[in-house]
MDAnalysis code that builds the backbone (N, CA, C; Angstrom):
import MDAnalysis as mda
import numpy as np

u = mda.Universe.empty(618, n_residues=206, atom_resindex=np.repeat(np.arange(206), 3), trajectory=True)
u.add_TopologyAttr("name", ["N", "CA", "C"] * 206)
u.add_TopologyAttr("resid", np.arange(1, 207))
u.add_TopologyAttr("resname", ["UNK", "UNK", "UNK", "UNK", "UNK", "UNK", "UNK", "UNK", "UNK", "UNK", "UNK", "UNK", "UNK", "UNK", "UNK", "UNK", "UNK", "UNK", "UNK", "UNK", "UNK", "UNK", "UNK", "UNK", "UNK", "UNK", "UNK", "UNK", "UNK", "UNK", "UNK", "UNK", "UNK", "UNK", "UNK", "UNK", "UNK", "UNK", "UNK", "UNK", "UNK", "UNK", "UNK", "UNK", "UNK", "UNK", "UNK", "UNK", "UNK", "UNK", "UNK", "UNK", "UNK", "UNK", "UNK", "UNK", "UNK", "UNK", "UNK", "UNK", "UNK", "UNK", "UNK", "UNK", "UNK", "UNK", "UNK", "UNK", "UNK", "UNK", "UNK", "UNK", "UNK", "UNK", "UNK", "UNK", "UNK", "UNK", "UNK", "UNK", "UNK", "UNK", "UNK", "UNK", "UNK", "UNK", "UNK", "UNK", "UNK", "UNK", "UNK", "UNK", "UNK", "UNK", "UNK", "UNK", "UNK", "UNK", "UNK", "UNK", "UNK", "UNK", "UNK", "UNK", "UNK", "UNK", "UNK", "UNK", "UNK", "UNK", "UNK", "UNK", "UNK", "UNK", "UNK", "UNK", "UNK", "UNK", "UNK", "UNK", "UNK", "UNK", "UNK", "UNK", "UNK", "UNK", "UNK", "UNK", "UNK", "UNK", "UNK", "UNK", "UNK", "UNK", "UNK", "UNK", "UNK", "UNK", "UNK", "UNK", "UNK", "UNK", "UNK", "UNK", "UNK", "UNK", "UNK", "UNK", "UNK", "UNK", "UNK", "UNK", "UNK", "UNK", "UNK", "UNK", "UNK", "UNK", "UNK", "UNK", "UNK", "UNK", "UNK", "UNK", "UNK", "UNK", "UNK", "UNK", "UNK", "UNK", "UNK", "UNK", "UNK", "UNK", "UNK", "UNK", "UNK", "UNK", "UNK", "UNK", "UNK", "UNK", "UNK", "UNK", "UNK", "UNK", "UNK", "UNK", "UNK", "UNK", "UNK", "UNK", "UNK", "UNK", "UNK", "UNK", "UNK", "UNK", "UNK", "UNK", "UNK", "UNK", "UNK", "UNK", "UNK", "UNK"])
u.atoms.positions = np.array([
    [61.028, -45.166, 16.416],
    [60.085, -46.238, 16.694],
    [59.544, -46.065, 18.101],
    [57.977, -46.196, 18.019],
    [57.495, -45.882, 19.246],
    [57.534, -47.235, 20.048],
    [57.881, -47.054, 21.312],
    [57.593, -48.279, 22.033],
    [56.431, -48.063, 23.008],
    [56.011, -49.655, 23.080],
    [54.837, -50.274, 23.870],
    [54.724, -49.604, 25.561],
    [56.239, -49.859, 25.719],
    [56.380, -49.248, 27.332],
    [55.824, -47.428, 27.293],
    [56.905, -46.423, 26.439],
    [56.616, -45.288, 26.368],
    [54.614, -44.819, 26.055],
    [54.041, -46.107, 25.382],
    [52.726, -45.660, 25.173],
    [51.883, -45.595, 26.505],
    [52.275, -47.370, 27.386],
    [51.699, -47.464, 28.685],
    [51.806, -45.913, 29.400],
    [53.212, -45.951, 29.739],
    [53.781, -44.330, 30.305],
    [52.494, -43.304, 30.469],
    [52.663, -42.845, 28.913],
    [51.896, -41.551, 29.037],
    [50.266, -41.750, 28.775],
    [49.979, -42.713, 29.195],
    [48.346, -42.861, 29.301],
    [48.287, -42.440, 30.717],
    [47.114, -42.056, 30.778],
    [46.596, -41.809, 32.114],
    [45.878, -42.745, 32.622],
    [46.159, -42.768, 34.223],
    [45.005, -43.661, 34.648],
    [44.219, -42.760, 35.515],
    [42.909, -43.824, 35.726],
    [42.085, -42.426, 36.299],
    [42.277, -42.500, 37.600],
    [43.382, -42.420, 38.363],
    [43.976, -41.513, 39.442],
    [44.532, -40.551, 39.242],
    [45.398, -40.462, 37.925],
    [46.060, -39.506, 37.231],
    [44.637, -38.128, 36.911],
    [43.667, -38.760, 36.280],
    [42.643, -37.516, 35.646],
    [42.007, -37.306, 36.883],
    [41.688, -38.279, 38.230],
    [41.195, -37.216, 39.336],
    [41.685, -36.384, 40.319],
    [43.236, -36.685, 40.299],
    [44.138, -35.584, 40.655],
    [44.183, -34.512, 40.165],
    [44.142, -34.592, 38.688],
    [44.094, -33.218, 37.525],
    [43.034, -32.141, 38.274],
    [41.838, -33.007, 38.106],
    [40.864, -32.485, 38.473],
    [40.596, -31.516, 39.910],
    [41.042, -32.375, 40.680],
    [41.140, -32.073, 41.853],
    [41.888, -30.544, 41.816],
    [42.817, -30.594, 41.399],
    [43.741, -29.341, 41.110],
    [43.258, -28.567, 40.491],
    [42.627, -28.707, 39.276],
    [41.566, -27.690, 39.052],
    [40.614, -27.010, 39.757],
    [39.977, -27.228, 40.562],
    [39.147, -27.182, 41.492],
    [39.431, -25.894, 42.322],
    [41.059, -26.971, 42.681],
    [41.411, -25.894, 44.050],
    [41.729, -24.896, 43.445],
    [42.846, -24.607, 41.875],
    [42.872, -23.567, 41.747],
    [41.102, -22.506, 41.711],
    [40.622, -23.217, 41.112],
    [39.308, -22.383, 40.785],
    [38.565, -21.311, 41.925],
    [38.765, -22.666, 43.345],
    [38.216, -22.263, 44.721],
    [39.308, -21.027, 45.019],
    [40.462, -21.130, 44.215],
    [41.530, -20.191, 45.169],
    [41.353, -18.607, 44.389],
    [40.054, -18.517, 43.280],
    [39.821, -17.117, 42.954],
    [39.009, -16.541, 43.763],
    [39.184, -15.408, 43.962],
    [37.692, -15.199, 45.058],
    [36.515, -14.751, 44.366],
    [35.603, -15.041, 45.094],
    [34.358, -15.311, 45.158],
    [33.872, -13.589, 44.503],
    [34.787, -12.712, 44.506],
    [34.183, -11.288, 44.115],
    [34.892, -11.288, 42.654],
    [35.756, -11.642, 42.519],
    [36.400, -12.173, 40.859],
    [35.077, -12.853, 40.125],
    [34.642, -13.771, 40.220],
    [34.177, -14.852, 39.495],
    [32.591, -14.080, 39.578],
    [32.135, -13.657, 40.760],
    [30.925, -12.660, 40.206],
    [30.848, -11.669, 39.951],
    [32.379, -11.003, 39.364],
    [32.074, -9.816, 38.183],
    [32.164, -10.139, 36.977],
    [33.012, -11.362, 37.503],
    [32.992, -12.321, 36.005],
    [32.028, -12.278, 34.684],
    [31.243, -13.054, 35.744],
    [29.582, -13.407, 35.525],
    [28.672, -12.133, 34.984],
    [29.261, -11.233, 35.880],
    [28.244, -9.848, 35.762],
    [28.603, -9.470, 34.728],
    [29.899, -9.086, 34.272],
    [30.446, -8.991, 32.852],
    [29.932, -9.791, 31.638],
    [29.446, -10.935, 32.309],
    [29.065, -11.838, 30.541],
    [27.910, -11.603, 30.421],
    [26.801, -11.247, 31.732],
    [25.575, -10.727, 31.612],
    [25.444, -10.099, 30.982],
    [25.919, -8.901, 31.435],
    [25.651, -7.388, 30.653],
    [26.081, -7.230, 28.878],
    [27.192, -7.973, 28.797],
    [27.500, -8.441, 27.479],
    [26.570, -9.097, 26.842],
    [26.032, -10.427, 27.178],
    [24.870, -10.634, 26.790],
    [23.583, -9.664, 26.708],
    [23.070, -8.926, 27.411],
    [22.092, -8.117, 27.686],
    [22.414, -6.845, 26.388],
    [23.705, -6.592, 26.990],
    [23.896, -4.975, 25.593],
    [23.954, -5.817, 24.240],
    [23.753, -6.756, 23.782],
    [24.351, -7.440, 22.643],
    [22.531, -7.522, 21.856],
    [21.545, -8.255, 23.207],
    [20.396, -8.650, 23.043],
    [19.513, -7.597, 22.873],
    [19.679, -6.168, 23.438],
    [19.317, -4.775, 23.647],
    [19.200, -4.578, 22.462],
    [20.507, -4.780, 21.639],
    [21.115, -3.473, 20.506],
    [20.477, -4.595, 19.207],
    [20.226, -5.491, 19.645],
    [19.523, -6.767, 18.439],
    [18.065, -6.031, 18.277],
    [17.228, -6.324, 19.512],
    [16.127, -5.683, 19.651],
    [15.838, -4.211, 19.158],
    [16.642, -3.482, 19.243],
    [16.509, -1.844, 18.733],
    [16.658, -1.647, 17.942],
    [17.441, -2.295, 16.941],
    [17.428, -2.384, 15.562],
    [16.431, -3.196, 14.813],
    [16.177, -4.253, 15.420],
    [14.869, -4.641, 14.604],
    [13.259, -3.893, 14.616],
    [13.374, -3.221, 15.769],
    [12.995, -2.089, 15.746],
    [12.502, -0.645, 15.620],
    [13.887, -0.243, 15.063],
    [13.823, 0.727, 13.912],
    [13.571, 0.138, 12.787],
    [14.157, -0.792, 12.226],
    [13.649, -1.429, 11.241],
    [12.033, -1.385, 10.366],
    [11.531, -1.814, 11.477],
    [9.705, -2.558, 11.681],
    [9.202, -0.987, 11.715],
    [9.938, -0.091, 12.744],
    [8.870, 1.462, 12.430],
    [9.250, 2.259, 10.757],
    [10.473, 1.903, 10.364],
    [10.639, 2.307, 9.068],
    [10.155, 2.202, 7.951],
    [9.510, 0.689, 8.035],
    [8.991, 0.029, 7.148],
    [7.462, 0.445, 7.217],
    [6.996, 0.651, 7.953],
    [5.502, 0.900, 8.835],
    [5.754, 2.327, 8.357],
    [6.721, 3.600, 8.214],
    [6.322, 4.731, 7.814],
    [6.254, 4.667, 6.120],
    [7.107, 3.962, 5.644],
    [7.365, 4.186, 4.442],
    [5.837, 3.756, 3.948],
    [5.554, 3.028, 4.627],
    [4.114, 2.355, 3.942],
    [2.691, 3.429, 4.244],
    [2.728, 4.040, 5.365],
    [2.084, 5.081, 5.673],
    [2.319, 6.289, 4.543],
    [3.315, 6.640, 4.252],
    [4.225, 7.532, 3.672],
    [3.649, 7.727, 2.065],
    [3.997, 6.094, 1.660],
    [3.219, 5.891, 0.117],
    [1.901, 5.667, 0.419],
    [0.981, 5.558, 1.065],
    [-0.337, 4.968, 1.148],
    [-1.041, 6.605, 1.463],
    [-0.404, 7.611, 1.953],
    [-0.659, 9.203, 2.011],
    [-0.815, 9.530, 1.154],
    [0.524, 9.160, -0.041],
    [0.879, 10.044, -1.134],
    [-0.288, 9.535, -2.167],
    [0.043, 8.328, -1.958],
    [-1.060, 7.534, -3.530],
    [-2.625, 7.914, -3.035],
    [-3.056, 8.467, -1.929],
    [-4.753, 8.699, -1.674],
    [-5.213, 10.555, -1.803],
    [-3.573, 10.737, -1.654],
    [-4.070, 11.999, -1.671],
    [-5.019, 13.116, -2.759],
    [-4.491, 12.381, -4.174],
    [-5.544, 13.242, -4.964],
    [-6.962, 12.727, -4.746],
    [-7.021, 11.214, -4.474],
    [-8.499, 10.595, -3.758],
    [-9.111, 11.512, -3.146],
    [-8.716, 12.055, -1.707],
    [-8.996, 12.694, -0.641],
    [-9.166, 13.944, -1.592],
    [-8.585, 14.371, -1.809],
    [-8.880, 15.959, -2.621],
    [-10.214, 15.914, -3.345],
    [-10.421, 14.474, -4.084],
    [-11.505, 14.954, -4.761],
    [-13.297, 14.212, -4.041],
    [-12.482, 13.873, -3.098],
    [-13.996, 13.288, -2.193],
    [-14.322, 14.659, -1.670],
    [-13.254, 15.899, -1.636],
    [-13.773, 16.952, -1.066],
    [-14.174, 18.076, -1.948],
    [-14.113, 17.466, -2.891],
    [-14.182, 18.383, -4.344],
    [-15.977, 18.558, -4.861],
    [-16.750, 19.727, -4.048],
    [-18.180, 19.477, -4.274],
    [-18.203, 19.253, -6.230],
    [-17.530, 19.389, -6.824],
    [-17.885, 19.292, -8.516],
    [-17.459, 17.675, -8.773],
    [-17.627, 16.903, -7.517],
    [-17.271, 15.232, -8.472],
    [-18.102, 14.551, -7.188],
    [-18.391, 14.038, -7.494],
    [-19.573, 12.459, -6.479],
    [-18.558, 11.260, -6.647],
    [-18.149, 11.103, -5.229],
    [-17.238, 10.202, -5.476],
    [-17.970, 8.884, -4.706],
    [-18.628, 7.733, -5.536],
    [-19.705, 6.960, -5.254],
    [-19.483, 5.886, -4.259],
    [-20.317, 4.839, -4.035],
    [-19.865, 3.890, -3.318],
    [-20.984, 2.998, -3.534],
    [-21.249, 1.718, -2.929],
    [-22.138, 0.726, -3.459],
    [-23.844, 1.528, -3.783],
    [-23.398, 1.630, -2.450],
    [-25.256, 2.607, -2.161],
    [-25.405, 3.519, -2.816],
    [-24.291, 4.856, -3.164],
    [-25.107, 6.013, -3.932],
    [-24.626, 5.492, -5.646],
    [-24.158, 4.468, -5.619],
    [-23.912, 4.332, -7.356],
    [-25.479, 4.547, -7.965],
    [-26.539, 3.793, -7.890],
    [-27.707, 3.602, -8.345],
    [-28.603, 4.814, -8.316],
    [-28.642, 5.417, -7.504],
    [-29.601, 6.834, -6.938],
    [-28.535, 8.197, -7.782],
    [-27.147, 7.926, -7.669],
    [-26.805, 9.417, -8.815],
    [-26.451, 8.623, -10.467],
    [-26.803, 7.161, -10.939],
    [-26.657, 7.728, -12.174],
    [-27.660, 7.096, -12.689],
    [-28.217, 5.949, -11.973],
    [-29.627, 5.462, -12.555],
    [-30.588, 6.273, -12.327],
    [-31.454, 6.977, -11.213],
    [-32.339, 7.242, -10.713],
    [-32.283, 8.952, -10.933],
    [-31.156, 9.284, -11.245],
    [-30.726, 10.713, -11.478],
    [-31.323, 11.413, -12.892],
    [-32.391, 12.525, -13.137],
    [-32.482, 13.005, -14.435],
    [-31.495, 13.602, -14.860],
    [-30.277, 13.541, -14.583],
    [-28.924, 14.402, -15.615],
    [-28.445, 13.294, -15.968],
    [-27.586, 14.043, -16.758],
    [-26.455, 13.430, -17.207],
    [-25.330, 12.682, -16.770],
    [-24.800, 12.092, -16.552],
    [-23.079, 11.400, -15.670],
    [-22.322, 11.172, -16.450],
    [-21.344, 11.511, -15.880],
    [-19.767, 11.342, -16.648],
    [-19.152, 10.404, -15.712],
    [-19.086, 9.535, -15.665],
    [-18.563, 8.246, -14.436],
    [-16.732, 8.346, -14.552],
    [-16.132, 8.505, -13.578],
    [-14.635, 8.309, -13.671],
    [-13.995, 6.972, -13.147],
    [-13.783, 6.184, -13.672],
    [-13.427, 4.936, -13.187],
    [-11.737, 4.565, -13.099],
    [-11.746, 4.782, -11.561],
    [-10.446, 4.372, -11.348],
    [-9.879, 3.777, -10.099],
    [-8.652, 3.508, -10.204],
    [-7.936, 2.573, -9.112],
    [-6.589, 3.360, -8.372],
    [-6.471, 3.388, -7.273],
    [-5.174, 3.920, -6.840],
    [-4.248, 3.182, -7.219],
    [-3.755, 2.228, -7.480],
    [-2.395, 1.681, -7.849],
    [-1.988, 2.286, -9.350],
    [-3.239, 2.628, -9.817],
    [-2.542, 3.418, -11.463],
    [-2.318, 4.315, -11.515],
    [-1.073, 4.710, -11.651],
    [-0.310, 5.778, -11.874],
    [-0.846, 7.331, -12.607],
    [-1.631, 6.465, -13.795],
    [-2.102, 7.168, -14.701],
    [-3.164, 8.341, -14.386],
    [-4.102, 6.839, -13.440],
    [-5.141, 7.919, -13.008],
    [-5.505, 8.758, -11.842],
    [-4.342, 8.638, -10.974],
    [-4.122, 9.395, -10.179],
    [-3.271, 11.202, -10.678],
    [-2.564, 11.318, -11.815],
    [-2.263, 11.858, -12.528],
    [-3.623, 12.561, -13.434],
    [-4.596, 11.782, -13.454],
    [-5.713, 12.743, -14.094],
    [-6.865, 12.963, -13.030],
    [-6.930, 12.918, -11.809],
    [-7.549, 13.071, -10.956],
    [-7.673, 14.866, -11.495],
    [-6.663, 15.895, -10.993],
    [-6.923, 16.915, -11.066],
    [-7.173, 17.286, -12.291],
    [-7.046, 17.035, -13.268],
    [-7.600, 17.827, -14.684],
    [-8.969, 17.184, -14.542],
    [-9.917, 16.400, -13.857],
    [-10.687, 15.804, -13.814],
    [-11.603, 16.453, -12.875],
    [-10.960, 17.330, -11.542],
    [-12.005, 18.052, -10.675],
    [-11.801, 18.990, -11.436],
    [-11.016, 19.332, -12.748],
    [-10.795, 20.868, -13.370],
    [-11.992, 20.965, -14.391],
    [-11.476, 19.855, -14.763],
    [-12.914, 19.906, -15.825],
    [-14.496, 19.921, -15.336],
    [-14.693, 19.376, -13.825],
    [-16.130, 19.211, -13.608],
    [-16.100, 20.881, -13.292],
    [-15.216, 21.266, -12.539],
    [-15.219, 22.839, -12.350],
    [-15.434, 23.876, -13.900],
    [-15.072, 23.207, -14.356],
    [-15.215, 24.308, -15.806],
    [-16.824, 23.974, -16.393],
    [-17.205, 22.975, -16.517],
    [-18.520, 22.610, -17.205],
    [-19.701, 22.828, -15.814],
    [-19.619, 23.027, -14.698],
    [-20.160, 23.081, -13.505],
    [-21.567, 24.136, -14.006],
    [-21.134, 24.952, -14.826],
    [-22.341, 25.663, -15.759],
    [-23.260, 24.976, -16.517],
    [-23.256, 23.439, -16.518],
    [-23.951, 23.021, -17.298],
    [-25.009, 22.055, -16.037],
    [-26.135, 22.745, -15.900],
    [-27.110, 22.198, -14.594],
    [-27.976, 20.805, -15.096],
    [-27.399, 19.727, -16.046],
    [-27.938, 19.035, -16.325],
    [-27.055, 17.606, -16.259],
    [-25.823, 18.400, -15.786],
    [-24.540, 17.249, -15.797],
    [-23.743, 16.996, -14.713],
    [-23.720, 15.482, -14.151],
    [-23.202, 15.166, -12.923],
    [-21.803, 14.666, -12.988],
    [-20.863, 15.065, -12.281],
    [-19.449, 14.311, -12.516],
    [-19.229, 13.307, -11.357],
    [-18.966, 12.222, -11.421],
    [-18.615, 11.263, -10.486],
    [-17.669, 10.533, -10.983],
    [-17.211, 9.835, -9.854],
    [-16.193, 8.776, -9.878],
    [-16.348, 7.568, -8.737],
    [-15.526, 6.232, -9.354],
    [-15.660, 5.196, -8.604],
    [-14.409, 4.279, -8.485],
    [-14.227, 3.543, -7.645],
    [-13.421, 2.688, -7.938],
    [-13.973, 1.076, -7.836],
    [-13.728, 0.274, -8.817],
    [-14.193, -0.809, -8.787],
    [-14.083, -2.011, -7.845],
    [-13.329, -1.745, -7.559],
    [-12.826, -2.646, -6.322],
    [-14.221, -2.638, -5.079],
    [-14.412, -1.683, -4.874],
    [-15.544, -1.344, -3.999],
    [-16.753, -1.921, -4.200],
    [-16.829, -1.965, -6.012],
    [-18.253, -2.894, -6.161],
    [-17.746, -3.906, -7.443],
    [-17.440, -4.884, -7.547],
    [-17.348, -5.730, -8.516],
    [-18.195, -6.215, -9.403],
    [-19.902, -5.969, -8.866],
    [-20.560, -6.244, -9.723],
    [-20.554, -5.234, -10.878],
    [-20.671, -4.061, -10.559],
    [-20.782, -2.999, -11.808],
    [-19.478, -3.034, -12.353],
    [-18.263, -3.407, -11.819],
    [-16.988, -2.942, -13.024],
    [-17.534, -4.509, -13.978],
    [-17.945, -5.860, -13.407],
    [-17.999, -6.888, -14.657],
    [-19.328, -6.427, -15.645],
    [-20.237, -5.200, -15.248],
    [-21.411, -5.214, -15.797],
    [-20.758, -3.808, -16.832],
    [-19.850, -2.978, -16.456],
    [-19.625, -2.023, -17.275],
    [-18.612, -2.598, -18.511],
    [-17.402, -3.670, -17.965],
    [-16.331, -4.721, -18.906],
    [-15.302, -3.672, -18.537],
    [-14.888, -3.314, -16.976],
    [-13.528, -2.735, -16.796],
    [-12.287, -3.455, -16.649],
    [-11.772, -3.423, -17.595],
    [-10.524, -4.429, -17.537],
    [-9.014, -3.341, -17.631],
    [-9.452, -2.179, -18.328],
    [-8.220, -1.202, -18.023],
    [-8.629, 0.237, -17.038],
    [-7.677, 0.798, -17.093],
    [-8.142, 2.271, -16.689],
    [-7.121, 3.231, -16.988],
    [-7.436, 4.588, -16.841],
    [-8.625, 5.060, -16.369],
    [-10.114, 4.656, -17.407],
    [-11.032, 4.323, -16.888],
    [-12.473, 4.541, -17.585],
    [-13.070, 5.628, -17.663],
    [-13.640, 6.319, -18.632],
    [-14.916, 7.022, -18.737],
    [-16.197, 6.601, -19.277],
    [-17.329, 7.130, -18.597],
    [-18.435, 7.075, -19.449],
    [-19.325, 7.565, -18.961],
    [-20.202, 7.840, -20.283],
    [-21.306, 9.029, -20.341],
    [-22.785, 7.939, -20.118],
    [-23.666, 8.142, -19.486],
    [-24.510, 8.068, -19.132],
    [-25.723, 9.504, -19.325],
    [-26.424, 8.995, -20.192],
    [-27.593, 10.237, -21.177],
    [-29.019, 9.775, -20.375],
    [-29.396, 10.764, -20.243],
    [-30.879, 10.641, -19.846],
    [-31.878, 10.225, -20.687],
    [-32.251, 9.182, -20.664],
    [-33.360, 8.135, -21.121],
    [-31.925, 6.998, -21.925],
    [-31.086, 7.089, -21.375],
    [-30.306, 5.934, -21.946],
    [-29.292, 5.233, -21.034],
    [-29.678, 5.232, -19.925],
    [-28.681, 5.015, -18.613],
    [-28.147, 3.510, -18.738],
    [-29.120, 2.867, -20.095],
    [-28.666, 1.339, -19.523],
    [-28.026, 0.863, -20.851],
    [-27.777, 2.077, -21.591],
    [-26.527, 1.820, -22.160],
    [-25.624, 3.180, -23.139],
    [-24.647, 3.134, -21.414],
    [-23.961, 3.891, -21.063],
    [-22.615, 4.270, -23.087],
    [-21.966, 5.246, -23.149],
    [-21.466, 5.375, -23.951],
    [-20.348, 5.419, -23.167],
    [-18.766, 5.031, -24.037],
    [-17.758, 4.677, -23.286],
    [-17.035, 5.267, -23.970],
    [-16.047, 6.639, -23.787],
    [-15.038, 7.087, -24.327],
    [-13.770, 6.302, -24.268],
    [-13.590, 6.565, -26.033],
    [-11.950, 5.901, -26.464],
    [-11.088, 7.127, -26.445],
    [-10.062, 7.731, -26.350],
    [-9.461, 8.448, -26.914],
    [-8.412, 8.258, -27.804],
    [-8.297, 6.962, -27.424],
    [-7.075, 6.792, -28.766],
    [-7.788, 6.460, -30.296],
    [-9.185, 5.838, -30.388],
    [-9.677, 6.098, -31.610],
    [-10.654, 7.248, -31.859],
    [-11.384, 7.674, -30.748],
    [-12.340, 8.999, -30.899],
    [-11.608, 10.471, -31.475],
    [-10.459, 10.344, -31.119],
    [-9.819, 11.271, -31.465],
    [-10.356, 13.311, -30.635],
    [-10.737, 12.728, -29.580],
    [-11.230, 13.671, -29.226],
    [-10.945, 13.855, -27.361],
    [-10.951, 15.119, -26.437],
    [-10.837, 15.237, -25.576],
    [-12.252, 15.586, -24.842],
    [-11.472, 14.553, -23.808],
    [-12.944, 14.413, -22.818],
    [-14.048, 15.464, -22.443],
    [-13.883, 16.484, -22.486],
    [-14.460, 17.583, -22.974],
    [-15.221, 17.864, -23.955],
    [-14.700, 17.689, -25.032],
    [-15.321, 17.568, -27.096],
    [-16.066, 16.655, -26.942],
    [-16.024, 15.084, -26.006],
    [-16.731, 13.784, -26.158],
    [-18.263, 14.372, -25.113],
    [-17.907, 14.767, -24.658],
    [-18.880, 15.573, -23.522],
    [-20.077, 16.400, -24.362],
    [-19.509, 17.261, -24.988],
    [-19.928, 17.917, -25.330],
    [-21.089, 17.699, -27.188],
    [-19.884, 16.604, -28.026],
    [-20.200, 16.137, -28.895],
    [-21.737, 15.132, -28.956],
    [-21.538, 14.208, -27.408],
    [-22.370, 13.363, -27.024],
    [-23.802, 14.405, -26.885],
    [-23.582, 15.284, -25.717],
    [-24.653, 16.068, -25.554],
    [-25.393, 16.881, -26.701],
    [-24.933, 17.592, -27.888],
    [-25.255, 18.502, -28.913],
    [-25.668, 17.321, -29.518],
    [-25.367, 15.930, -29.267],
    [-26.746, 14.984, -30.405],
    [-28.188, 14.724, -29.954],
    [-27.991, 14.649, -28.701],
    [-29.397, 14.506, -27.838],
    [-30.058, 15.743, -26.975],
    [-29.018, 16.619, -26.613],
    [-29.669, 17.647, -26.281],
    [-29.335, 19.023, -26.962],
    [-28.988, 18.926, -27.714],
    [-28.877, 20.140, -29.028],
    [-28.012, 21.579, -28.054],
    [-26.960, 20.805, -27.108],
    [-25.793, 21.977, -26.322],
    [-25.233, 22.441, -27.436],
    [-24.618, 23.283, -27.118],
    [-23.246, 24.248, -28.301],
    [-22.125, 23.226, -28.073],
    [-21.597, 23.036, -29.067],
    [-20.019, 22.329, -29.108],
    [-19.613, 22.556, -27.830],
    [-19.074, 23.589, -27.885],
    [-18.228, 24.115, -26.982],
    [-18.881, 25.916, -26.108],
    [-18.612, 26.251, -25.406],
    [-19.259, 26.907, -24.596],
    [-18.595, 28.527, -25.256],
])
């Protein structure tokens, strides 16, 4: 059983807590003054190497992320770039769309595509292969576009998938023929060629 007296006892009064204090003090004053500011210098630098090594890693981080994106944004343009340099394809833009397939007396084979599709970045090169193989035929233009660039012509052509093709015939530019291959049953080449031997009496095949 606790008693009333023993509780008074061990309370403090505050002569008791400013004596404490006091003693604290002096011990504190009795470190020296070159102790307590390496002390200090120690929690600095701790702080500082802690805040350093935060910073440098977020860091590497942010440039990693920044290459990887460089890295894929290289890889996915590169057959692009190949074929903007590819004299056998016209790779269009708002301004020359109208002047090479409206205003143009040949023929066009329009390639309609997007870098995010897999697909048609994958037919990019059988695509400068083919303008290279038919390049004998001086009546036929190969180009390509991407819609994004002009929105009015992908809602005026109805591009909703890709890759697109289409043939564009001289005296019929304003309405373009649009290869299927999954029902034409035929390769872009044969459709090329099939299209042309109705209106301009070409050989099938060369």
């Amino acid at each position: 059983m606790i008693h009333m007296d023993s509780l008074k006892t061990n309370k403090k009064t505050p002569t008791t807590v400013q004596e404490e204090k006091k003693e604290r003090n002096h011990i504190k004053h009795k470190i020296p003054i070159r102790s307590r500011l390496s002390w200090w210098w120690l929690k600095i630098r701790r702080i500082d190497t802690e805040y350093f090594s935060w910073l440098l890693l977020s860091l590497l981080s942010i440039a990693s992320i920044l290459l990887l994106i460089y890295l894929a944004s290289t890889v996915q343009n590169e057959p692009q770039i190949r074929m903007k340099n590819n004299s056998k394809v016209q790779v269009l833009d708002f301004d020359s769309y109208s002047s090479v397939v409206y205003s143009s007396d040949k023929d066009v084979v329009l390639f309609i595509f997007t870098t995010w599709c897999g697909h048609c970045l994958d037919f990019i090169p059988q695509y400068m292969e083919l303008a290279s193989n038919l390049s004998y035929i001086e009546d036929l233009t190969f180009a390509a576009i991407q819609p994004r660039d002009m929105p009015p012509i992908a809602r005026k052509l109805d591009i909703s998938s890709f890759p697109v093709f289409y043939l564009f015939l001289r005296g019929q530019k304003d309405s373009p023929i649009r290869f299927y291959e999954q029902t034409q049953g035929m390769t872009i080449q044969e459709f090329i060629f099939y299209q042309k031997q109705i209106f301009d009496d070409i050989a099938y095949s060369k």
